[in-house]
C-alpha positions as CSV (number, residue, x, y, z in Angstrom):
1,X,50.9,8.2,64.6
2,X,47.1,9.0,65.5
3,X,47.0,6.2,67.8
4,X,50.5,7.3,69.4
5,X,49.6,11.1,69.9
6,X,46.5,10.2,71.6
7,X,47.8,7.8,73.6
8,X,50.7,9.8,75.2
9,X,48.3,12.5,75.7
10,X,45.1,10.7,77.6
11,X,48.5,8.7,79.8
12,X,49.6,10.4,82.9
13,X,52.4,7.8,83.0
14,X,54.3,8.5,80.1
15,X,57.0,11.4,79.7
16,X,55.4,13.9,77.1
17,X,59.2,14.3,75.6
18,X,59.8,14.7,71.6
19,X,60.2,11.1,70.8
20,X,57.4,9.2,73.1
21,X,54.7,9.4,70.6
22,X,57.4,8.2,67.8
23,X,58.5,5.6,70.6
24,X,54.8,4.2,71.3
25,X,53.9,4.0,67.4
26,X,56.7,2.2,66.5
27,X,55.7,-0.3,69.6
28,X,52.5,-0.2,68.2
29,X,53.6,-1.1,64.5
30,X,55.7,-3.7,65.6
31,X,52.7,-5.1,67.3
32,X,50.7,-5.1,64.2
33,X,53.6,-6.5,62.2
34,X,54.0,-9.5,64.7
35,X,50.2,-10.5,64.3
36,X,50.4,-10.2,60.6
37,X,53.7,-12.6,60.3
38,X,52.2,-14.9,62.9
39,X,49.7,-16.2,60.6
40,X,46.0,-15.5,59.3
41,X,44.3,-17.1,62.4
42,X,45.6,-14.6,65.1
43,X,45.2,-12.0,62.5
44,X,41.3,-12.9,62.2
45,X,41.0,-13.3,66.4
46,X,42.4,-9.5,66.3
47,X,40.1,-7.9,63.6
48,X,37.2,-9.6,65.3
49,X,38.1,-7.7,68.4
50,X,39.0,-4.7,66.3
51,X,35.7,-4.5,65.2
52,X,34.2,-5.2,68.8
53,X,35.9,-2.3,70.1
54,X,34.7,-0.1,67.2
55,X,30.9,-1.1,67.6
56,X,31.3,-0.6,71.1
57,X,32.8,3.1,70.6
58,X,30.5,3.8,68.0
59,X,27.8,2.7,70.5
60,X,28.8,4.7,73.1
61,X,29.0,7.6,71.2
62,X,25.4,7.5,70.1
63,X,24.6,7.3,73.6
64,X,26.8,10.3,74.5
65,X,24.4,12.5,71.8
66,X,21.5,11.8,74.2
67,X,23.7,12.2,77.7
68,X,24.6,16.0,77.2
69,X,22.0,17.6,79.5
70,X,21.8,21.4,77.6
71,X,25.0,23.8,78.5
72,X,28.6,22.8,77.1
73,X,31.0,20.1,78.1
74,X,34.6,20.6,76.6
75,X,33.0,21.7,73.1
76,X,30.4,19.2,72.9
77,X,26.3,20.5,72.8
78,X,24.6,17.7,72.7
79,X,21.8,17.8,70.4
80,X,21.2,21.5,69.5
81,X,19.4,23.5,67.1
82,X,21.2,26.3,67.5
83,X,24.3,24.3,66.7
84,X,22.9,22.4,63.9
85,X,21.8,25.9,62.3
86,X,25.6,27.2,63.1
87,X,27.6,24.4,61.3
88,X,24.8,23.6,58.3
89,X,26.4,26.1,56.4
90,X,29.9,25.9,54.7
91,X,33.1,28.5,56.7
92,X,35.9,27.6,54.2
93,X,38.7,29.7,55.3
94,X,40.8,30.9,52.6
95,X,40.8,29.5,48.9
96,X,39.7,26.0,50.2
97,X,36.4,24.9,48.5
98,X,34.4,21.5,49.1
99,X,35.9,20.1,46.0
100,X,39.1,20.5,47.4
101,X,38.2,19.3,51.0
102,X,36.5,16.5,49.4
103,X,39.8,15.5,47.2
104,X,41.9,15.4,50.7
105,X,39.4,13.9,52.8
106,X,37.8,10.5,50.5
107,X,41.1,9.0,49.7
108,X,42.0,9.8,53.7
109,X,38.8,8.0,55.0
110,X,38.2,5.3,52.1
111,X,42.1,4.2,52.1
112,X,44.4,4.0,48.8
113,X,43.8,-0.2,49.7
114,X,40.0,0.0,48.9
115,X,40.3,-1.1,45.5
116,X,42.2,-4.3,46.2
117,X,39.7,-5.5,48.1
118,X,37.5,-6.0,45.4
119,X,40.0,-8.2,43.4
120,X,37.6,-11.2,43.3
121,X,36.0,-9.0,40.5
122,X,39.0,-8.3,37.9
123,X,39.7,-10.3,35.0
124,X,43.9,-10.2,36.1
125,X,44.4,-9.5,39.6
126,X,47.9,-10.4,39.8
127,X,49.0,-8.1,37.5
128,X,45.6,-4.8,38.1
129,X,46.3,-4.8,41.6
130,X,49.8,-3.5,41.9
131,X,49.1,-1.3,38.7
132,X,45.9,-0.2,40.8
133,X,47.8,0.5,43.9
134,X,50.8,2.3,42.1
135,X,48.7,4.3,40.3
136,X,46.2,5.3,43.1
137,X,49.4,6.4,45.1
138,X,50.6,8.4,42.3
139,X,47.5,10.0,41.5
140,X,46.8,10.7,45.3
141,X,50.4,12.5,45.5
142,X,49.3,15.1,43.1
């Protein structure tokens, strides 16, 4: 739904309605679900140029650190002192404390799916990796 909201927002061409962001990510899953059922061979041309597009965007964000000449451009300093010394220290509003942040943000970033990856390594995979998953999902509910 990331991908949709963003998508609707940077396109001048599409209506900003209630259901175009619902519309373009279930275009977009339905595009991911074709490549998956089409077989592992277009699935590996598409993560290679996944993983193009993120070096390249990871890239050009470094490069956008060094662009910013002083002043602000839509929120974005550049490399700052002043900015560094603003945000080095925590501003949790409310009860929110880094253990908490940290809780909702590692599984968010690392992915419940993380631990099947490393199946290769279990003594029983058939039978750890949907306990693993269920349990991960259960635990990450609460």
């Amino acid at each position: 739904l990331g991908f949709a909201e963003e998508f609707v927002a940077v396109n001048p061409y599409l209506d900003h309605g209630p259901w175009t962001e619902t519309v373009v990510a279930m275009i977009a899953l339905l595009c991911v679900t074709a490549i998956c059922f089409v077989g592992p061979a277009l699935y590996a041309k598409t993560a290679v140029a996944i993983f193009v597009g993120m070096i390249l965007c990871l890239f050009l964000t470094f490069i956008s650190f060094f662009s910013q000449k002083g002043g602000h451009s839509e929120g974005f300093t550049g490399i700052s002192s002043h900015t560094f010394q603003t945000n080095i220290e925590s501003h949790y509003k409310g009860d929110n404390s880094f253990a908490l942040v940290f809780a909702i943000l590692f599984p968010a970033v690392t992915g419940i799916m993380a631990g099947a990856n490393m199946s290769g390594e279990l003594k029983e995979p058939a039978r750890s990796i949907p306990v693993g998953t269920l349990l991960a999902t259960l635990l990450s509910a609460f």
